[in-house]
C-alpha positions in Angstrom: 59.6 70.8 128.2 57.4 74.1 127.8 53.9 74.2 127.5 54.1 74.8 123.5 56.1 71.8 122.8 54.5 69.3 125.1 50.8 69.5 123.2 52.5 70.2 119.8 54.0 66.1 120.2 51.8 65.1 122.1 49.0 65.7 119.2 51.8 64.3 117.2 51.4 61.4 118.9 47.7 60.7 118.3 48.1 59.5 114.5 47.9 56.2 115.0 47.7 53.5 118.5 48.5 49.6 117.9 45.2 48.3 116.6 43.4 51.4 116.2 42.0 53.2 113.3 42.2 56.8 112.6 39.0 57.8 114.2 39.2 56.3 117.7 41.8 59.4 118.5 39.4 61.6 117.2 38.2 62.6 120.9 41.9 62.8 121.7 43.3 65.2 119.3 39.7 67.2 119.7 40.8 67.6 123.6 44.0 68.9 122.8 43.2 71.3 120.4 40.7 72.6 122.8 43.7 73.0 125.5 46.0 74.5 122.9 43.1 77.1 122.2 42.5 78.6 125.3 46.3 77.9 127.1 48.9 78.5 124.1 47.8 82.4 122.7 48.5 83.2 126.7 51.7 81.3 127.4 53.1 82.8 123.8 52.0 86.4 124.7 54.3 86.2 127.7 58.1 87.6 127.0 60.6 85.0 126.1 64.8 85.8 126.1 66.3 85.4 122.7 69.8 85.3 124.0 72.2 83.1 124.0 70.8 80.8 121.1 72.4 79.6 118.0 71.5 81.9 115.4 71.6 80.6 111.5 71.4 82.2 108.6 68.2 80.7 107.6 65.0 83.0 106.2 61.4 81.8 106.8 59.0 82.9 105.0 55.1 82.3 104.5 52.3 84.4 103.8 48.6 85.4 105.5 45.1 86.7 104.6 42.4 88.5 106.2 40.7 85.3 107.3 43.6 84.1 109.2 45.8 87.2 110.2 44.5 87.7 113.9 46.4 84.7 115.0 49.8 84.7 112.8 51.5 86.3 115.3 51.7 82.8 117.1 53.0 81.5 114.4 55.9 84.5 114.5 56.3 83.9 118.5 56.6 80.0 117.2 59.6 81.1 115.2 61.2 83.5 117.6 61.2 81.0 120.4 63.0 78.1 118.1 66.6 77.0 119.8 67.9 77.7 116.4 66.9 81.1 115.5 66.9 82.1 111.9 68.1 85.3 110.3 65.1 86.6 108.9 60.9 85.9 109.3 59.4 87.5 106.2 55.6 87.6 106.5 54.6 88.5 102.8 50.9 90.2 102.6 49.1 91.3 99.6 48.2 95.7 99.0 45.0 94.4 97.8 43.9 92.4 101.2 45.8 94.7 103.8 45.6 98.5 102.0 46.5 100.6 105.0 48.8 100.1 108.3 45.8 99.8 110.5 44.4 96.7 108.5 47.4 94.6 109.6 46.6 93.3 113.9 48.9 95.8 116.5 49.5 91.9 117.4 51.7 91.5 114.7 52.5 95.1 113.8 54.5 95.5 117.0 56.0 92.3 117.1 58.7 93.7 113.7 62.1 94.0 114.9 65.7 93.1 113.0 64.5 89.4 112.7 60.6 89.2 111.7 59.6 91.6 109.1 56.1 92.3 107.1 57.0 92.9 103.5 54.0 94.6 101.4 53.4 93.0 97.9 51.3 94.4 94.9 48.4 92.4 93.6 47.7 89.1 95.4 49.2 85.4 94.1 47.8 83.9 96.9 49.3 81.4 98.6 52.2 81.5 96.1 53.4 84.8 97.8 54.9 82.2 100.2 58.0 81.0 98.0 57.6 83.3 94.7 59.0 86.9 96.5 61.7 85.1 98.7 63.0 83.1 96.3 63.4 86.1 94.1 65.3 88.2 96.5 67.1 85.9 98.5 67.8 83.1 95.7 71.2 81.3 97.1 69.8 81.4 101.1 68.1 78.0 102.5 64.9 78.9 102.8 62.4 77.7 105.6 58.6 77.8 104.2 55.6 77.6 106.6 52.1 77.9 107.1 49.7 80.5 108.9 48.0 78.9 110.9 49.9 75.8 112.5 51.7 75.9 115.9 55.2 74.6 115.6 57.7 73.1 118.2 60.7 75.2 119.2 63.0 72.5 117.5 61.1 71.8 114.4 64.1 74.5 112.9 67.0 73.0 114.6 66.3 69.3 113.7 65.4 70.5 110.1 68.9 72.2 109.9 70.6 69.4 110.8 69.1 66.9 108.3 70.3 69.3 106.1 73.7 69.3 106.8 73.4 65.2 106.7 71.7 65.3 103.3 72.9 68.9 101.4 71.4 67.6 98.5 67.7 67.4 99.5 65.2 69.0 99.7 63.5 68.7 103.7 60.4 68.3 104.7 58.3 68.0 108.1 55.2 66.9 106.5 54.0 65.2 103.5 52.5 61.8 101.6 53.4 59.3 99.7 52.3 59.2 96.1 50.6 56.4 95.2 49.6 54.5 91.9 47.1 51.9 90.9 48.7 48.4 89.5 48.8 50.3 85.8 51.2 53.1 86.9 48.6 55.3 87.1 48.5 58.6 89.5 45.7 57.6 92.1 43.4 60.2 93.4 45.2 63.2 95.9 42.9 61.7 98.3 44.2 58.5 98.0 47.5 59.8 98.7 49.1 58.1 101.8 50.0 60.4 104.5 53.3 60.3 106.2 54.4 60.8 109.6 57.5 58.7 110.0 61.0 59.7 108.3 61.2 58.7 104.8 63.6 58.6 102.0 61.3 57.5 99.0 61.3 58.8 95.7 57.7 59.3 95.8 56.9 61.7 98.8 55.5 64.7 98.3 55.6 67.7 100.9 53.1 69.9 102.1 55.6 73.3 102.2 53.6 74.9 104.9 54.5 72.1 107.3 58.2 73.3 107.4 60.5 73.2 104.0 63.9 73.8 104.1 65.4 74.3 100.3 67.5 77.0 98.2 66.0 78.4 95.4 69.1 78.2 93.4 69.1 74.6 93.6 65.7 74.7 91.7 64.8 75.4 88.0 64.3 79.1 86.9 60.6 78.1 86.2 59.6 78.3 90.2 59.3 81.6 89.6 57.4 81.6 86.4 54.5 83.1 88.5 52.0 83.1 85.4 52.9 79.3 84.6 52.7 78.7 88.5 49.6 80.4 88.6 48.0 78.8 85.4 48.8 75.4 86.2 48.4 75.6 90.1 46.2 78.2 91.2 45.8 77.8 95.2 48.1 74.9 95.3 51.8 76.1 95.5 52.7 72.9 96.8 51.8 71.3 93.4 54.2 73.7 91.5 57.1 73.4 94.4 56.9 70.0 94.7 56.8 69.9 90.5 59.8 72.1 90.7 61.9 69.7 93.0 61.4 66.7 90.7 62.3 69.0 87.7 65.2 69.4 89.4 66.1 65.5 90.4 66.2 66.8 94.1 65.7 63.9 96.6 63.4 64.6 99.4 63.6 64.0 103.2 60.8 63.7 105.7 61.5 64.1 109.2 58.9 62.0 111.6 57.1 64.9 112.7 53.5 63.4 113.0 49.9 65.5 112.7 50.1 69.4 113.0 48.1 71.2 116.0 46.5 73.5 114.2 45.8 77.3 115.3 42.2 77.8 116.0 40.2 80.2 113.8 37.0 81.5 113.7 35.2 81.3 110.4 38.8 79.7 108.7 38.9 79.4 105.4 40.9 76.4 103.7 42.6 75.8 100.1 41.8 72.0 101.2 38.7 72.9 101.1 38.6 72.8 97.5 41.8 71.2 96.7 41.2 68.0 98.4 37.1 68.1 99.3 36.5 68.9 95.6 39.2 67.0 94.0 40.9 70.9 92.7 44.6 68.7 93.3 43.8 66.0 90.7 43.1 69.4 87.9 46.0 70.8 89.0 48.6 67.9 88.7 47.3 67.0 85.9 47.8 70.6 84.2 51.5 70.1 85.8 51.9 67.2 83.4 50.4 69.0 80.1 52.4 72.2 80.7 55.7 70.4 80.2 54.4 68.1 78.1 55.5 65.0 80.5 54.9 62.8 83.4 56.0 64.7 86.6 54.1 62.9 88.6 
């Protein structure tokens, strides 16, 4: 087991312990995100052979800003070391945040071969720019949608692949929660939300995209990429409007047990939690989801 996948599941691990709440791990995970920060940017600067591996036809794609971009080229080494190697890593950055060549990191600027690619966008949709531009260009691929900032084991890509050819149907997910309602029927809080780590069949998940979503755009309604209704409804939450566009669709949705994330550390981060969750931005947004079509999505 390399370095990279022994703290991602081990950190995994520490969601929950027989008769222990949330909190008692705290020190643990703490520990290991302090090893992952000053071990893993080393051991995934050194060279790693490609050859040899099964390659699919899979195209991952997420997006970056200024606050974050240092450190994506982790993320990229994350993706070029999986045992199942896609066929493309689109990196999508906005004209506005990244106006010359020298404002993107050498880091990642040298690391663009056949397989991971920066593609330039005008104007800046935020976090949308993760699903909107691939699913325009590449509409009957499966696409793989991750985050920025998240280290990710070098079979997270392989055991998503295979779910998928178990369940064609669906929609899969490596992260996500359980929607939850009060005895009425009524949407509870985001932040009463139950989080899920386990594998899960149920109606009611919901999946954070960045944590690895495997879906084809085809499969979904033309409205996910009705960018001004996307970005109307759901300002910074693409999830919202993906996961909206899923149950538009009548889609079932897996979860693979994938546990916590290891996050990658940086400085001075900036976080669309921050305001989605901490200042209650999800509950707005889902419930603009329900008013723009006029119905109960969730």
């Amino acid at each position: 087991m390399t370095i990279l996948n022994l703290l991602v599941k081990s950190y995994a691990r520490l969601n929950y312990y027989p008769g222990l709440p949330f909190w008692a791990l705290t020190p643990f995970r703490k520990v290991l995100r302090f090893i992952a920060k000053h071990i893993l940017p080393s051991y995934m600067a050194k060279p790693t052979n490609h050859e040899h591996k099964q390659m699919t036809d899979i195209i991952v794609s997420f997006t970056s800003f200024p606050a974050r971009i240092d450190n994506v080229w982790q993320v990229v080494e994350c993706m070029m070391r999986q045992t199942y190697l896609p066929h493309k890593i689109l990196l999508w950055l906005s004209k506005e945040q990244f106006p010359t060549p020298d404002s993107i990191p050498a880091s990642l600027r040298q690391r663009e071969n056949d397989i991971f690619q920066i593609r330039m966008v005008d104007g800046d949709i935020r976090s949308h720019k993760k699903y909107y531009y691939v699913s325009k260009e590449y509409p009957d691929s499966l696409i793989f949608l991750i985050d920025d900032d998240i280290y990710y084991d070098t079979q997270i890509l392989e055991r998503t692949v295979k779910a998928h050819e178990e369940n064609p149907e669906a929609v899969i997910c490596n992260y996500g929660y359980h929607v939850t309602y009060d005895t009425d029927g009524n949407l509870k809080p985001y932040n009463k939300w139950t989080h899920e780590t386990g594998t899960s069949y149920s109606p009611d998940l919901f999946f954070g995209s960045g944590g690895g979503t495997l879906f084809r755009p085809s499969d979904l309604p033309p409205d996910l990429t009705d960018i001004d209704s996307a970005l109307s409804c759901c300002p910074i939450a693409d999830d919202i409007w993906l996961n909206t566009m899923v149950r538009l669709a009548g889609r079932p949705i897996v979860m693979l047990r994938n546990g916590i994330i290891l996050p990658i550390f940086n400085a001075n981060n900036v976080e669309l939690r921050t305001q989605n969750q901490d200042q209650s931005k999800n509950d707005q947004q889902l419930q603009a989801v329900n008013s723009h079509y006029k119905q109960q999505i969730f």
